[in-house]
N, CA, C and O atoms as a printed pandas DataFrame, in Angstrom:
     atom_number atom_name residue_name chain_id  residue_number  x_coord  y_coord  z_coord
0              1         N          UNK        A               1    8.595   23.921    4.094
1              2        CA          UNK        A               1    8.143   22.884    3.186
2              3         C          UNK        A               1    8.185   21.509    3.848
3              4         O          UNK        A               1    7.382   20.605    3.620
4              5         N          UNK        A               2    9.105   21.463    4.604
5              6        CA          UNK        A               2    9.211   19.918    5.167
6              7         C          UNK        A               2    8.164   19.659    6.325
7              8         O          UNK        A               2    7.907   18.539    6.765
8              9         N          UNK        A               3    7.586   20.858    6.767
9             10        CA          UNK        A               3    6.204   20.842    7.873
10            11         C          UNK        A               3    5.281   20.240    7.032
11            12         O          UNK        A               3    4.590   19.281    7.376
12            13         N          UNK        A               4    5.236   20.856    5.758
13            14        CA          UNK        A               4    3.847   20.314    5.042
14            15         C          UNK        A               4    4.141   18.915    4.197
15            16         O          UNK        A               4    3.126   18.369    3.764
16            17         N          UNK        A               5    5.477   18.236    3.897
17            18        CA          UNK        A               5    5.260   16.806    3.685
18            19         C          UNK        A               5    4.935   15.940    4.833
19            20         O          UNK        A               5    4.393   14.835    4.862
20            21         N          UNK        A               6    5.688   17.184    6.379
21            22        CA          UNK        A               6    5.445   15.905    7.401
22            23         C          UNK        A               6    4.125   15.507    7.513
23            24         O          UNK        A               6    3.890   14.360    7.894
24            25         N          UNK        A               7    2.808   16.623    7.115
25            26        CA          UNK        A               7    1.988   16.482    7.835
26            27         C          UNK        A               7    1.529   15.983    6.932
27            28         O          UNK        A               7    0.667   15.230    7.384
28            29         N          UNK        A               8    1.554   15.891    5.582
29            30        CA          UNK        A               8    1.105   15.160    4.533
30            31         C          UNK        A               8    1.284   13.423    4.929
31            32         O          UNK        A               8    0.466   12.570    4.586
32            33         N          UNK        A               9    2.522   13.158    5.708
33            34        CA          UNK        A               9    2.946   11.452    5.649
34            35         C          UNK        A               9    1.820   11.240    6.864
35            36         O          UNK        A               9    1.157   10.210    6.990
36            37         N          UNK        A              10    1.754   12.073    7.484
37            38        CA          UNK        A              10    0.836   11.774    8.639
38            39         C          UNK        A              10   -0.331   11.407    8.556
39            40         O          UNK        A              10   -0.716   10.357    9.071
40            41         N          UNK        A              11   -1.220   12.333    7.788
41            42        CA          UNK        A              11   -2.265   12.140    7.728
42            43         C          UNK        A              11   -2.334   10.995    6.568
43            44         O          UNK        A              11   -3.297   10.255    6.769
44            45         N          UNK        A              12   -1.606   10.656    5.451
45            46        CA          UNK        A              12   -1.455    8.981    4.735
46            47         C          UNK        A              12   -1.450    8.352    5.614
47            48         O          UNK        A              12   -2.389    7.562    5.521
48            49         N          UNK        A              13   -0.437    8.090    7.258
49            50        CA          UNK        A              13   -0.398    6.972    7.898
50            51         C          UNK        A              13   -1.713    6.864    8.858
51            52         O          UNK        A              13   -1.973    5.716    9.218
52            53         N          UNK        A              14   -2.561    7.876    9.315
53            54        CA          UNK        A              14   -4.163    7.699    9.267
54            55         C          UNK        A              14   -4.830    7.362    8.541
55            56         O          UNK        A              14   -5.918    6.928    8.921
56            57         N          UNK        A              15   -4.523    7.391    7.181
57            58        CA          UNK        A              15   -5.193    6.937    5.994
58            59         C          UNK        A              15   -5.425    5.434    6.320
59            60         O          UNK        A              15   -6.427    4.762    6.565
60            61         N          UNK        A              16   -3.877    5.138    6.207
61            62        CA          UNK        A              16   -3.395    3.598    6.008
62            63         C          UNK        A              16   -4.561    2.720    7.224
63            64         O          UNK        A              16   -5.163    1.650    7.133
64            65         N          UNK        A              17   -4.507    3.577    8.119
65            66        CA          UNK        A              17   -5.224    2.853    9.463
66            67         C          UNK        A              17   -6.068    2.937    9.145
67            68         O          UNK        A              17   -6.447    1.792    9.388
68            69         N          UNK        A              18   -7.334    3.656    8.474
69            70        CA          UNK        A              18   -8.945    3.516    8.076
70            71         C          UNK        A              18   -8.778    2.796    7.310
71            72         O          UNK        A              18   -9.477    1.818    7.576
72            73         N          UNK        A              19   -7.934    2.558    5.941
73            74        CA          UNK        A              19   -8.041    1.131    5.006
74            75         C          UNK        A              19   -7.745   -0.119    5.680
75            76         O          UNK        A              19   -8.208   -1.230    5.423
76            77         N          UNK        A              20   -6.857    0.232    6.637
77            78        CA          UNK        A              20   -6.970   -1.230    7.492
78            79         C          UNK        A              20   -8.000   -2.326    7.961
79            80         O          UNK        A              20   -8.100   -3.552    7.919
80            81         N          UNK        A              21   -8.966   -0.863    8.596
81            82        CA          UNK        A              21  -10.195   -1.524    8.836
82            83         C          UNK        A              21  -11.087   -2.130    7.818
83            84         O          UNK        A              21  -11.946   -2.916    8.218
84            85         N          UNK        A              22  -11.011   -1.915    6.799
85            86        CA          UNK        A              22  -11.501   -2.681    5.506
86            87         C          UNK        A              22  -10.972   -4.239    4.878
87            88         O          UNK        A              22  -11.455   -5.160    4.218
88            89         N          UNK        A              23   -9.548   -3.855    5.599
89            90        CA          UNK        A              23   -9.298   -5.069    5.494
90            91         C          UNK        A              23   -9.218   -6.297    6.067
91            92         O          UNK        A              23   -8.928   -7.384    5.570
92            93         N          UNK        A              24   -9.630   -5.865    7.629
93            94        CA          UNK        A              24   -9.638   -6.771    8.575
94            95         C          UNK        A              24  -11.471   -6.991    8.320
95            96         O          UNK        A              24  -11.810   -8.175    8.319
96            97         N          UNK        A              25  -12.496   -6.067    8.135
97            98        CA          UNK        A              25  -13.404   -6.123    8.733
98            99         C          UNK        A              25  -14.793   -6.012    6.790
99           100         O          UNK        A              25  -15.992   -5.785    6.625
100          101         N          UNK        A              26  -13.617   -6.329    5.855
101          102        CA          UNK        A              26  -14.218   -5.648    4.857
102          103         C          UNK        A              26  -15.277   -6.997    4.277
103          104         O          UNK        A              26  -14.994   -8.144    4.622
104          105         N          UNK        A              27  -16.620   -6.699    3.286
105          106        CA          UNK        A              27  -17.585   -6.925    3.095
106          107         C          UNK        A              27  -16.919   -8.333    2.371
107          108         O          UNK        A              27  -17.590   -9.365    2.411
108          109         N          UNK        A              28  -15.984   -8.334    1.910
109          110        CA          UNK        A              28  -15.977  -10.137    1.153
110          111         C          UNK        A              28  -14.075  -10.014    0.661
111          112         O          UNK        A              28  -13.415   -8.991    0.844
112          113         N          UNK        A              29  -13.682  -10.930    0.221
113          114        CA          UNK        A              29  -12.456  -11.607   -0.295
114          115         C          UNK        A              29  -11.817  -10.113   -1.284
115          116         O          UNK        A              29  -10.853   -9.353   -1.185
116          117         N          UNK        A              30  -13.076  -10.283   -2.286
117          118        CA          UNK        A              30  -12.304   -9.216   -3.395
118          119         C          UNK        A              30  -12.364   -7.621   -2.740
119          120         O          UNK        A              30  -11.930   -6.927   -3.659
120          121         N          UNK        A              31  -12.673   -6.781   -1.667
121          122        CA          UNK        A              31  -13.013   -5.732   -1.295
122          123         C          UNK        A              31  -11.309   -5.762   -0.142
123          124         O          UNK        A              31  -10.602   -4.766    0.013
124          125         N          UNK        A              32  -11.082   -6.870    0.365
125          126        CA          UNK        A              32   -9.756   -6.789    0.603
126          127         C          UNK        A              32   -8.706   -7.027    0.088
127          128         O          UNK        A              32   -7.667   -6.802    0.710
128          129         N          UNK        A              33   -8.687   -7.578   -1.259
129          130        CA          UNK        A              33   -7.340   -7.480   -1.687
130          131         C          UNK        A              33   -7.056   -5.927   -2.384
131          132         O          UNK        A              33   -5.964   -5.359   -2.391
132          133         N          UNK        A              34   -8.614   -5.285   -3.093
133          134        CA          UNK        A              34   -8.715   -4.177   -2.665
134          135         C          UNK        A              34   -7.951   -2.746   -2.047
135          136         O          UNK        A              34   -7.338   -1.729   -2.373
136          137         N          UNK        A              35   -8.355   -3.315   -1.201
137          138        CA          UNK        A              35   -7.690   -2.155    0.322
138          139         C          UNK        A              35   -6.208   -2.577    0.336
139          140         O          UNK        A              35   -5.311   -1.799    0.015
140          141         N          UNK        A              36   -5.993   -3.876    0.733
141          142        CA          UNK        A              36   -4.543   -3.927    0.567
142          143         C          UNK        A              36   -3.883   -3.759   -0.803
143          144         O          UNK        A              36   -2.660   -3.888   -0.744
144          145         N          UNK        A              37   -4.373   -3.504   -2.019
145          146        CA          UNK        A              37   -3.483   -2.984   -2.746
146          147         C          UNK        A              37   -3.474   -1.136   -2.229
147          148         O          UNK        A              37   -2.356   -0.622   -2.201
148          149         N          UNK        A              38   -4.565   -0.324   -1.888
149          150        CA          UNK        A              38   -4.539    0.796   -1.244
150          151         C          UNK        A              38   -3.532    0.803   -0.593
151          152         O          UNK        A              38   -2.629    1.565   -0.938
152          153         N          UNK        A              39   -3.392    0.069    0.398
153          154        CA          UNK        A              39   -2.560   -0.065    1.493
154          155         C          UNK        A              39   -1.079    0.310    0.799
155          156         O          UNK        A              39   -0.539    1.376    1.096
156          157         N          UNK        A              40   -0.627   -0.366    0.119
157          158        CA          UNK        A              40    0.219   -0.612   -0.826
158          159         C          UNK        A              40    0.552    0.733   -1.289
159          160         O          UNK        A              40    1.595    1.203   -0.835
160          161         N          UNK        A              41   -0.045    1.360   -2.002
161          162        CA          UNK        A              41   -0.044    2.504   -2.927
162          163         C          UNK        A              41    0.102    3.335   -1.630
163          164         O          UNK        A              41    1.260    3.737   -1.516
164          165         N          UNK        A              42   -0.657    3.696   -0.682
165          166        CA          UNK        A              42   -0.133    4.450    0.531
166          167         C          UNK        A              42    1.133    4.996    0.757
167          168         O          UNK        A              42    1.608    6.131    0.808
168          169         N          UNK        A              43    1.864    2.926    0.973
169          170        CA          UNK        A              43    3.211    3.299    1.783
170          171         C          UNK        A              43    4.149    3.659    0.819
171          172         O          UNK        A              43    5.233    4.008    1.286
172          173         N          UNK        A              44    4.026    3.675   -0.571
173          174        CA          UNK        A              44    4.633    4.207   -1.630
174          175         C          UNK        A              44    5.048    5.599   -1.513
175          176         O          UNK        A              44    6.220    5.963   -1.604
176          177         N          UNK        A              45    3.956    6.438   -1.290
177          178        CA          UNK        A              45    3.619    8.008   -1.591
178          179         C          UNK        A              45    4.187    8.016   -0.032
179          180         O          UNK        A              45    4.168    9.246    0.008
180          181         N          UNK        A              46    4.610    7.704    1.104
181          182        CA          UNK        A              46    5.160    7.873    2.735
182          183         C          UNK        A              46    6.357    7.313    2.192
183          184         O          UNK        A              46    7.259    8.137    2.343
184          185         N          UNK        A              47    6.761    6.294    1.638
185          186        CA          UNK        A              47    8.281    6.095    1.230
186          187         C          UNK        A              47    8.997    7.131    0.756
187          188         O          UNK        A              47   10.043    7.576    1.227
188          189         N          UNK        A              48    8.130    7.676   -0.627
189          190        CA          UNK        A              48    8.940    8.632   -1.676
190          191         C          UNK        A              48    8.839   10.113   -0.340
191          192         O          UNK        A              48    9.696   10.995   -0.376
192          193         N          UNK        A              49    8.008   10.136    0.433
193          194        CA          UNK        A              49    7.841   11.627    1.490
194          195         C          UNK        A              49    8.689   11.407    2.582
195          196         O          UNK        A              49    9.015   12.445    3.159
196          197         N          UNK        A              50    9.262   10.092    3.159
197          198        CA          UNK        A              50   10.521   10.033    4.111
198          199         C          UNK        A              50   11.760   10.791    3.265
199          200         O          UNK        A              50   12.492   11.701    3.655
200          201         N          UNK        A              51   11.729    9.794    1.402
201          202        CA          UNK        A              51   13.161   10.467    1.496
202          203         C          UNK        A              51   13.140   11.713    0.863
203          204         O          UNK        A              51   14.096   11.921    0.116
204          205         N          UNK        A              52   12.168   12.738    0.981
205          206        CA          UNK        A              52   12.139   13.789    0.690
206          207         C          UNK        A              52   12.734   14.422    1.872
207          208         O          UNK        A              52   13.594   15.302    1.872
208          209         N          UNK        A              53   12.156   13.852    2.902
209          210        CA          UNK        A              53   12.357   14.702    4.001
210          211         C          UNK        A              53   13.535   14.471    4.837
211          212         O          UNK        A              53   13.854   15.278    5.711
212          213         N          UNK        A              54   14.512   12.885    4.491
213          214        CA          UNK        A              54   15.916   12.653    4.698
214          215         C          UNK        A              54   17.054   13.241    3.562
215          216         O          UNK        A              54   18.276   13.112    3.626
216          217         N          UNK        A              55   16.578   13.650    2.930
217          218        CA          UNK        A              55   17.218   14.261    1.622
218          219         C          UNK        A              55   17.798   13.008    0.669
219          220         O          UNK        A              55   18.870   13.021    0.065
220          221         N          UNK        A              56   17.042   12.175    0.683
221          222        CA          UNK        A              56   17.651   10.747   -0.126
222          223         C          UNK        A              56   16.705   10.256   -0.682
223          224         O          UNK        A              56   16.343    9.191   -0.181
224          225         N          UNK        A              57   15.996   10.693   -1.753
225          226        CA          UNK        A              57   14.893   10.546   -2.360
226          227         C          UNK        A              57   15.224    9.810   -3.510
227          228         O          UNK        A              57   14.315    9.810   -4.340
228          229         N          UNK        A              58   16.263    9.164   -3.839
229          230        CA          UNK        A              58   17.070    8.341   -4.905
230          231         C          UNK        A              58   17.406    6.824   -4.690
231          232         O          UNK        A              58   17.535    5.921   -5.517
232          233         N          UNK        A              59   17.536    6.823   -2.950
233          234        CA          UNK        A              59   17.400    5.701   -2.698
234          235         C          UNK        A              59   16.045    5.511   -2.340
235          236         O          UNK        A              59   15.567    4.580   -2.989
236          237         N          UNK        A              60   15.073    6.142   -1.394
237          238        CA          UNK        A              60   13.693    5.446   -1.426
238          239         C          UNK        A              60   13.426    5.635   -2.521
239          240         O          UNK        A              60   12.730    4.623   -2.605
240          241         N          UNK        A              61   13.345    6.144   -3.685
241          242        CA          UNK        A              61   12.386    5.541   -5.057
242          243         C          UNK        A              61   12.891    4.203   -5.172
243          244         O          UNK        A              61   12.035    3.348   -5.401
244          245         N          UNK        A              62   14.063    3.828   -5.069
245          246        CA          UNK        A              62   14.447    2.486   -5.145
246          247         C          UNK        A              62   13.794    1.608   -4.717
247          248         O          UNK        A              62   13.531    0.523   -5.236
248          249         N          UNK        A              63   13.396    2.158   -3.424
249          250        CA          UNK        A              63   12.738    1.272   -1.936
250          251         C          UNK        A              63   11.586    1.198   -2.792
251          252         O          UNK        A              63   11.323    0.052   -3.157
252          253         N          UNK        A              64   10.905    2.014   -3.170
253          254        CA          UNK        A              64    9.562    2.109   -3.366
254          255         C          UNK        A              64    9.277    1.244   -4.540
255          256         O          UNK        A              64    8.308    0.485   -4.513
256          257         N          UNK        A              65   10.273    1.333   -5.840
257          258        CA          UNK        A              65    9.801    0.782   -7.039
258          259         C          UNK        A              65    9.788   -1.029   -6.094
259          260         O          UNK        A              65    8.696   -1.570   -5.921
260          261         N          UNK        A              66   10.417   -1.366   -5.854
261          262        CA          UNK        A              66   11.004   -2.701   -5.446
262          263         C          UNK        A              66    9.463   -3.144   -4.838
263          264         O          UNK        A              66    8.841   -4.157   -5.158
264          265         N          UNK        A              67    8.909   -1.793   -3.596
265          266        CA          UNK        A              67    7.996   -2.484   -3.081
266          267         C          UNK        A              67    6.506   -2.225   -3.867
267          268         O          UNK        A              67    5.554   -2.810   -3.350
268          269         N          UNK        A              68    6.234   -1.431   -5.024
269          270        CA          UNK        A              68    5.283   -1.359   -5.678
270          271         C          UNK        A              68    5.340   -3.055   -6.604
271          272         O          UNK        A              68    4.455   -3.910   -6.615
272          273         N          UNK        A              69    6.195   -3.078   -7.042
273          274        CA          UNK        A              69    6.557   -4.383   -7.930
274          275         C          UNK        A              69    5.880   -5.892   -7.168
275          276         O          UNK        A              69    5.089   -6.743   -7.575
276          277         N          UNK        A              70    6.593   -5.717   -5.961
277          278        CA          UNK        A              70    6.023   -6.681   -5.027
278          279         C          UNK        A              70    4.660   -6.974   -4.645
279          280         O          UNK        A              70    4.153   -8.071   -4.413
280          281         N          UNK        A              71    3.936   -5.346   -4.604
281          282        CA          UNK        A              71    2.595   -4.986   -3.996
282          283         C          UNK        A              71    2.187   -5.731   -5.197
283          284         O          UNK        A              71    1.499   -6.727   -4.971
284          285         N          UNK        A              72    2.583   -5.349   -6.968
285          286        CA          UNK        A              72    1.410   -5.957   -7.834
286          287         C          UNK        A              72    2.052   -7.466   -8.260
287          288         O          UNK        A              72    1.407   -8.231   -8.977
288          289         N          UNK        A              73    3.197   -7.758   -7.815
289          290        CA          UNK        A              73    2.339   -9.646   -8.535
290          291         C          UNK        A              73    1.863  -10.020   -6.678
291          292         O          UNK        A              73    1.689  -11.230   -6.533
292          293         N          UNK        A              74    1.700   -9.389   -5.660
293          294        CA          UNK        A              74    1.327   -9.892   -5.046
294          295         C          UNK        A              74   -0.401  -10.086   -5.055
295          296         O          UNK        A              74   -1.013  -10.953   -4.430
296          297         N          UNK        A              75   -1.051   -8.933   -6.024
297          298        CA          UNK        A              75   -2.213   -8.733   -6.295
298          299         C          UNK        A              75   -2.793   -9.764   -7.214
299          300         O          UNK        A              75   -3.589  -10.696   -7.103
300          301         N          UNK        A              76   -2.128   -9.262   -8.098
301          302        CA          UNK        A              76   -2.103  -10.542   -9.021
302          303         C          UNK        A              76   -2.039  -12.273   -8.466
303          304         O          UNK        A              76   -2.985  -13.003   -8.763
304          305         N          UNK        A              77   -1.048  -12.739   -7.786
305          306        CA          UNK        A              77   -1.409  -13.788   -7.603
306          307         C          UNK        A              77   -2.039  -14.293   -6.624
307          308         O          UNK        A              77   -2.068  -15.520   -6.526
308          309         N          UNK        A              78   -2.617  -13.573   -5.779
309          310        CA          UNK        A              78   -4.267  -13.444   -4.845
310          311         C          UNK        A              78   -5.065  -13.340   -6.076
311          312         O          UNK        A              78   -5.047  -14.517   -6.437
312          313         N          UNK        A              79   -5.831  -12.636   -7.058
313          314        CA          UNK        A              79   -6.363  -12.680   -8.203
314          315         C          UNK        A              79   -6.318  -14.145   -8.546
315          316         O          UNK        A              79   -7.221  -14.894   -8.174
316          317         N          UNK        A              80   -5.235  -14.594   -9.283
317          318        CA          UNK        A              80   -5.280  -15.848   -9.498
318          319         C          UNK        A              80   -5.420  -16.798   -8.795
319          320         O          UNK        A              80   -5.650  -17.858   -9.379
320          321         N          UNK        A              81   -5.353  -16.813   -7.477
321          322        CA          UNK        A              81   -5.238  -17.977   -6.806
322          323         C          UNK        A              81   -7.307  -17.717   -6.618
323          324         O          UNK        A              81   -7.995  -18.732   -6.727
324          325         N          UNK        A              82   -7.781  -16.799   -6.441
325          326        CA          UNK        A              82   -9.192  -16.763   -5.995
326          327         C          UNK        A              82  -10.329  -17.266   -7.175
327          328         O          UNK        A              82  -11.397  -17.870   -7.066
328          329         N          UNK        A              83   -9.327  -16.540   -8.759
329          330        CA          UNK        A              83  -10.164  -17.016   -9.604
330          331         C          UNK        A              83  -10.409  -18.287   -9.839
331          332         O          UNK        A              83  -11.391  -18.683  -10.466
332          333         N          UNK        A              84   -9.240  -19.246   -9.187
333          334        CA          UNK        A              84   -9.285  -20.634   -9.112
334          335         C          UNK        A              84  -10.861  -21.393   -7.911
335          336         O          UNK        A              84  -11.525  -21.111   -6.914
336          337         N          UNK        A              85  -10.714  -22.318   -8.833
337          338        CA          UNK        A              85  -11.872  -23.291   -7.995
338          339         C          UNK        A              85  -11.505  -23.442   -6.361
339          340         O          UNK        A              85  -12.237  -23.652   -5.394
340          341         N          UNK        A              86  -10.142  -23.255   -6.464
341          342        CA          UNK        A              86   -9.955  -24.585   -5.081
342          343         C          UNK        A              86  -10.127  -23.785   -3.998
343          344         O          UNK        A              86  -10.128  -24.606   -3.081
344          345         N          UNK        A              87  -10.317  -22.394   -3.367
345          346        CA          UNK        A              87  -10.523  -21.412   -2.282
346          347         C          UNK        A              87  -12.190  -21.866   -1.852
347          348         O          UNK        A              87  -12.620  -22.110   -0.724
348          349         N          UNK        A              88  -12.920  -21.879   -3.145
349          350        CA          UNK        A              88  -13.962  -21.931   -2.979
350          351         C          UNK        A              88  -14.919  -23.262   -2.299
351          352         O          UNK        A              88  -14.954  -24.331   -2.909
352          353         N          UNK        A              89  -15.781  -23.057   -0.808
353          354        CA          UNK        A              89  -16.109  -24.143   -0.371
354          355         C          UNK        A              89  -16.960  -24.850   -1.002
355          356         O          UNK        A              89  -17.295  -25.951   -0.564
């Protein structure tokens, strides 16, 4: 079982690297905050699959809630800051 989460985190952390490119290279402002919330949600589902596979899956949910929380007012206040006038040239 622990072959098939490893290969599960693996192929997420290939994931993570094709959304990357969206975010470095993506079509406008809102298509990357986007991806980086993807991004986000990614390292969530590789957090909760490390501590499956360290047998401490009590403390990364911890890790994880802390950094999902972070991921969304960080969304949120990119959202707000864009819906604002002042970004705009």
């Amino acid at each position: 079982m622990n072959v098939f989460f490893l290969s599960v985190g693996l192929i997420l952390c290939i994931l993570v690297l094709l959304v990357l490119y969206r975010v470095v290279f993506g079509p406008g402002v809102y298509n990357r905050i986007a991806a980086i919330s993807a991004v986000g949600t990614k390292t969530l589902i590789i957090l909760l699959i490390m501590g499956y596979l360290y047998d401490r899956v009590d403390m990364f949910i911890d890790i994880s809630m802390v950094y999902a929380f972070l991921n969304f007012i960080g969304c949120v206040a990119a959202a707000k800051y864009l819906e604002s006038e002042k970004w705009m040239p």
